[in-house]
C-alpha positions as CSV (number, residue, x, y, z in Angstrom):
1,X,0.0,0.0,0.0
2,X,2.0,3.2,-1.1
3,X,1.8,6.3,1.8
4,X,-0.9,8.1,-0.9
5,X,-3.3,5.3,-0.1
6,X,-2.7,4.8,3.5
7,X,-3.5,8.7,3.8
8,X,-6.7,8.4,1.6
9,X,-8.0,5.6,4.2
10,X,-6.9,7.4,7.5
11,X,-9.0,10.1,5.9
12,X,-12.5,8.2,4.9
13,X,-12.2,6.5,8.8
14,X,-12.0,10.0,10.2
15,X,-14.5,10.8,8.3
16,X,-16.8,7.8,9.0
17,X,-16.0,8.2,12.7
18,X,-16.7,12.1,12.4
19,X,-20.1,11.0,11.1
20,X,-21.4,8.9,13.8
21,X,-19.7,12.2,16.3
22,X,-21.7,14.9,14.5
23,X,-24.9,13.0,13.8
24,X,-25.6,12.4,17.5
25,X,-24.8,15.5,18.0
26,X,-27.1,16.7,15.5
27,X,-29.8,15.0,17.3
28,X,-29.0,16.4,20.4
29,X,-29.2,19.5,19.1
30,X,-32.5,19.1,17.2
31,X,-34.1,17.2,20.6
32,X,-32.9,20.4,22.7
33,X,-34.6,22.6,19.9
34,X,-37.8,20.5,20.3
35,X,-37.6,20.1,23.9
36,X,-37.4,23.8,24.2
37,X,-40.0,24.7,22.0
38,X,-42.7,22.0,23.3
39,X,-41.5,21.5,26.6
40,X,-40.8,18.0,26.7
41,X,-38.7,15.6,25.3
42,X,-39.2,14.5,21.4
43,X,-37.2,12.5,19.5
44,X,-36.7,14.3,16.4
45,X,-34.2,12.1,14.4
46,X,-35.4,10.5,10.9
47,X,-34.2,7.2,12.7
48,X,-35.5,5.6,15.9
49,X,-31.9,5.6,16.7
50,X,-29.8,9.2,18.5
51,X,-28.6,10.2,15.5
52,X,-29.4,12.6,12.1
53,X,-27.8,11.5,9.2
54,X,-28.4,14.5,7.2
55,X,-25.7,16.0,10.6
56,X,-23.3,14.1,10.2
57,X,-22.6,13.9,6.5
58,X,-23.5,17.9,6.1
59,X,-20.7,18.9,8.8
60,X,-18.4,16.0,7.2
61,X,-18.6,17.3,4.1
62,X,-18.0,20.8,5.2
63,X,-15.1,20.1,7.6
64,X,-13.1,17.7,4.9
65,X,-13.9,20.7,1.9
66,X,-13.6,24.2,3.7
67,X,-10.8,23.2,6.5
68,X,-8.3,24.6,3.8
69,X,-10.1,27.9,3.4
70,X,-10.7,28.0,7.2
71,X,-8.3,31.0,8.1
72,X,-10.6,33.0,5.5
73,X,-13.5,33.8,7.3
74,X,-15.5,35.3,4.7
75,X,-14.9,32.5,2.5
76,X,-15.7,29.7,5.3
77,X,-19.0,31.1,5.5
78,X,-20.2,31.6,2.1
79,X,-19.0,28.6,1.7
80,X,-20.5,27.0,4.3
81,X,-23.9,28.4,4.1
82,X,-24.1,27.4,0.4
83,X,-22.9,24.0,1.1
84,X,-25.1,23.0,3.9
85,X,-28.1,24.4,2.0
86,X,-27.5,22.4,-0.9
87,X,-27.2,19.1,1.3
88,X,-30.2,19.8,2.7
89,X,-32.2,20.8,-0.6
90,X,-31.0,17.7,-2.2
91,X,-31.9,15.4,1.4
92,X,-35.3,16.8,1.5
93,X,-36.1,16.5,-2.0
94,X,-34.6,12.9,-1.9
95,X,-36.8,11.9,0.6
96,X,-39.6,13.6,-0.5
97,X,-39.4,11.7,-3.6
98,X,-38.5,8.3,-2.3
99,X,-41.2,8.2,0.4
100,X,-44.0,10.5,-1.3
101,X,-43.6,12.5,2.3
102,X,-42.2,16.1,3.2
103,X,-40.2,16.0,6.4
104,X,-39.8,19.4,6.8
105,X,-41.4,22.8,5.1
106,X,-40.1,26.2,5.3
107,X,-43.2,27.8,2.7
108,X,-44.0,30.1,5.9
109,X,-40.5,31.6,5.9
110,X,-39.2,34.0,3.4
111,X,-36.9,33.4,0.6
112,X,-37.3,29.6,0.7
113,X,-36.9,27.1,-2.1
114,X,-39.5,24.7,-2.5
115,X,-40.1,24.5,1.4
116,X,-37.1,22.1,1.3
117,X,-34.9,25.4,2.5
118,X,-34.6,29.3,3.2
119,X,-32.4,31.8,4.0
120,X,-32.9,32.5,7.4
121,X,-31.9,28.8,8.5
122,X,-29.0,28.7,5.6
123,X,-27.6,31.5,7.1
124,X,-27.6,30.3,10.6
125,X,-26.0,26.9,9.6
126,X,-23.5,28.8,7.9
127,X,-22.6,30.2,11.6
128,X,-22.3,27.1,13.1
129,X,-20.6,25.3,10.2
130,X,-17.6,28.5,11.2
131,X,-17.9,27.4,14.5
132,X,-17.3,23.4,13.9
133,X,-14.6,24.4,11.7
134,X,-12.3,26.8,14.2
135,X,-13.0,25.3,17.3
136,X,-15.4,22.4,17.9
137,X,-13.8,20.0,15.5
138,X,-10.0,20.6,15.7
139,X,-10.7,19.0,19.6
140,X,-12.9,15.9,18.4
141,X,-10.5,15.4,15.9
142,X,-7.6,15.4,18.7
143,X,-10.2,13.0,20.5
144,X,-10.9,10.9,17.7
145,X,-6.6,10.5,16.8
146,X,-6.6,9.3,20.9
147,X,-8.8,5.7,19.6
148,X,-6.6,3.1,19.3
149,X,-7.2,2.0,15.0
150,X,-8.6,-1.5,16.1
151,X,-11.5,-0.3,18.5
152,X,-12.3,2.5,16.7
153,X,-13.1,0.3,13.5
154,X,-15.1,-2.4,15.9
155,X,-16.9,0.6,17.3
156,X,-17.8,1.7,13.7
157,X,-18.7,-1.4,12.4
158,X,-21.3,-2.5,15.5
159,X,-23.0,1.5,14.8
160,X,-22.8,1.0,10.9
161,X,-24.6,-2.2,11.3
162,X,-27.1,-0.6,14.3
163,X,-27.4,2.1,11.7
164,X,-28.6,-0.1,9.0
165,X,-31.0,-1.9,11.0
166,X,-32.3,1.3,12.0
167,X,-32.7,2.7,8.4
168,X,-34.7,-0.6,7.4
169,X,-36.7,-0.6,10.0
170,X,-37.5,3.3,9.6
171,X,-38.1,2.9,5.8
172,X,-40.9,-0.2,6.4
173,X,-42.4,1.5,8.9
174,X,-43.0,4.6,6.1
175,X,-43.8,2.4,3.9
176,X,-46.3,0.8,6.0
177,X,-47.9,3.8,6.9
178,X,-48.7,5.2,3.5
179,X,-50.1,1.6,2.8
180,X,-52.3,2.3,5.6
181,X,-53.5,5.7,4.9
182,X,-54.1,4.4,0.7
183,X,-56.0,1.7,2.7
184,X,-57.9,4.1,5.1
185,X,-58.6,6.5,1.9
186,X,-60.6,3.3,0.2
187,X,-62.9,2.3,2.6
188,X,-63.9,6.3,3.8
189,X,-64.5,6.5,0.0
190,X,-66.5,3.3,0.0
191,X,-68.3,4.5,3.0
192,X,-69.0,7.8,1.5
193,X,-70.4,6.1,-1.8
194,X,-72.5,3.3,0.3
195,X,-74.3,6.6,1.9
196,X,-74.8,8.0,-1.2
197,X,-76.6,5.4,-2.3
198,X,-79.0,4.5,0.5
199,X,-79.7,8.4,0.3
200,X,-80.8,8.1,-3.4
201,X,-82.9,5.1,-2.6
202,X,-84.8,6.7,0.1
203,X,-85.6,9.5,-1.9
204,X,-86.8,7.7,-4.9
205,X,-88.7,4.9,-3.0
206,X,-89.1,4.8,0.3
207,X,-89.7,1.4,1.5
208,X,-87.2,0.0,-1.2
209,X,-84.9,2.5,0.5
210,X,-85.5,0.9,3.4
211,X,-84.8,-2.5,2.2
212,X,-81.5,-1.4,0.8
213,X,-80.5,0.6,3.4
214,X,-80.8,-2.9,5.7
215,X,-79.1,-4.6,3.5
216,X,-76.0,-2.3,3.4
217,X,-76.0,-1.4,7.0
218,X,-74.1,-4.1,8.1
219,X,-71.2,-3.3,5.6
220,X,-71.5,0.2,6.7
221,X,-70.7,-0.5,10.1
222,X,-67.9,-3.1,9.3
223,X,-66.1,-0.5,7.0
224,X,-66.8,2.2,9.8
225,X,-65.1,-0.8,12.4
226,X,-62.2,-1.6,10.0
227,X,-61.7,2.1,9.6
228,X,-61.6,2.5,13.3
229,X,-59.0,0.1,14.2
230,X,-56.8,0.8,11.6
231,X,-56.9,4.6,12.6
232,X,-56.6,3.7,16.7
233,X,-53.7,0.9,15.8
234,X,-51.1,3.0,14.2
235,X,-47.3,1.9,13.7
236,X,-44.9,3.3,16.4
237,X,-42.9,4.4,13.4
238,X,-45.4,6.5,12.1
239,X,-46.8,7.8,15.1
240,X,-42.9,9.0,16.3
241,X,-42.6,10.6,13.0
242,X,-46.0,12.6,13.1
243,X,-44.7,13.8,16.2
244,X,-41.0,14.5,15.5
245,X,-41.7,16.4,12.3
246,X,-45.1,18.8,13.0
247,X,-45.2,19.9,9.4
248,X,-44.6,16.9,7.7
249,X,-46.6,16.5,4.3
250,X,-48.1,13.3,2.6
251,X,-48.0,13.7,-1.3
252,X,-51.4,11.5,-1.4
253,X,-53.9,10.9,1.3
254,X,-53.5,14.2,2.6
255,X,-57.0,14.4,4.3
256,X,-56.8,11.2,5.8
257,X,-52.8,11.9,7.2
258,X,-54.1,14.7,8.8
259,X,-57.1,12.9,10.7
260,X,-54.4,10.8,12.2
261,X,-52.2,14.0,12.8
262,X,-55.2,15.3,15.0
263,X,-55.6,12.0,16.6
264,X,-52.2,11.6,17.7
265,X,-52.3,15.2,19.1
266,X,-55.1,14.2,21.5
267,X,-53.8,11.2,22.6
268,X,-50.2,13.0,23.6
């Protein structure tokens, strides 16, 4: 292995371990956010796990790019506001289009792209991206180099494969939910046609309306059951991301996601 190569690897496992470092932090940050906001303790990750991805590859990517330029504070911080604004464009548009769901909407601010990012918030990233780079990571690096090679690569392994685990088990649980709201959409629509029709009956004959409306009552009520249950019985992954991300959007389903929004509000 020539010394080019050796130095390319040292540099993708500081990287990888840097990840893991700044995307728990990322969630403590985002939890302290919540918690002050709400008042009580939310976990606000994408994951189930302590940690935001989106964190821990956004400061990665700034700290391995803009260290060079870091004695030019002007730079740093154009730089880094532009950076960490395109990283989270492309992450919420990603996931928009991969799970047919919006995490998180700036339309209300000002200046905003899409709702997948604004100004306001690019601007304060860009603050603490400075920040990272001049003090906060030059002393987890020095923490970091203090790992002996050996543990630090079993340590990265057991929370790459945690990590894993946790993005499948995330991604069904989305994936199960918008089943269940396509699901939930069906029978209300059923519902709303069955009533239609006994309504049309009684009008145009009432004791055939009556007849009909007998027969159909008992499907009725075992839609309005069905319905019920599905709406009460909601996955723990879906109910943990209504809650972590308040002004998430469904691309389909829209009236019936926010039934269950209201529901999970009064059962807090």
């Amino acid at each position: 292995m020539t010394k080019k190569e050796r130095e390319y690897l040292t540099e993708l496992y500081y990287f990888a371990l840097s990840f893991f470092v700044y995307g728990f932090l990322g969630w403590c940050t985002e939890v302290a956010y919540a918690a002050a906001k709400q008042g009580k303790f939310v976990n606000r990750g994408f994951l189930n796990g302590p940690i935001c991805p989106v964190y821990g590859i956004g400061v990665g990517v700034v700290v391995q790019f803009l260290t060079p330029v870091e004695n030019n504070l002007v730079l740093l911080y154009i730089s880094s506001t532009i950076l960490v604004t395109v990283i989270e464009g492309i992450t919420g548009f990603l996931l928009e289009k991969i799970f047919h769901n919006k995490w998180w909407d700036y339309s209300e601010q000002p200046l905003n792209i899409g709702g997948y990012v604004c100004v306001l918030f690019s601007l304060i990233w860009g603050v603490f991206c400075v920040l990272i780079v001049k003090i906060i990571h030059p002393l987890i690096y020095k923490v970091l180099t203090m790992i002996p090679l050996v543990l630090g690569i079993v340590v990265m392994a057991c929370l790459a494969v945690g990590l894993l685990a946790d993005l499948y088990v995330t991604a069904s649980g989305i994936l199960k939910m918008n089943r269940r709201l396509e699901a939930m959409e069906k029978i209300a629509a059923e519902l709303k046609e069955l009533s239609d029709k006994v309504g049309e009956n009684i009008y145009e004959n009432v004791m055939e309306g009556m007849e009909f409306r007998e027969e159909k009552k008992a499907r009725i009520e075992e839609l309005k059951a069905k319905y019920e249950e599905m709406a009460e019985n909601r996955t723990k992954v879906g109910e943990r991301l209504v809650k972590a991300f308040p002004k998430m959007q469904v691309g389909q389903h829209k009236e019936i996601f926010e039934e269950l929004r209201e529901r999970i509000k009064r059962s807090k």
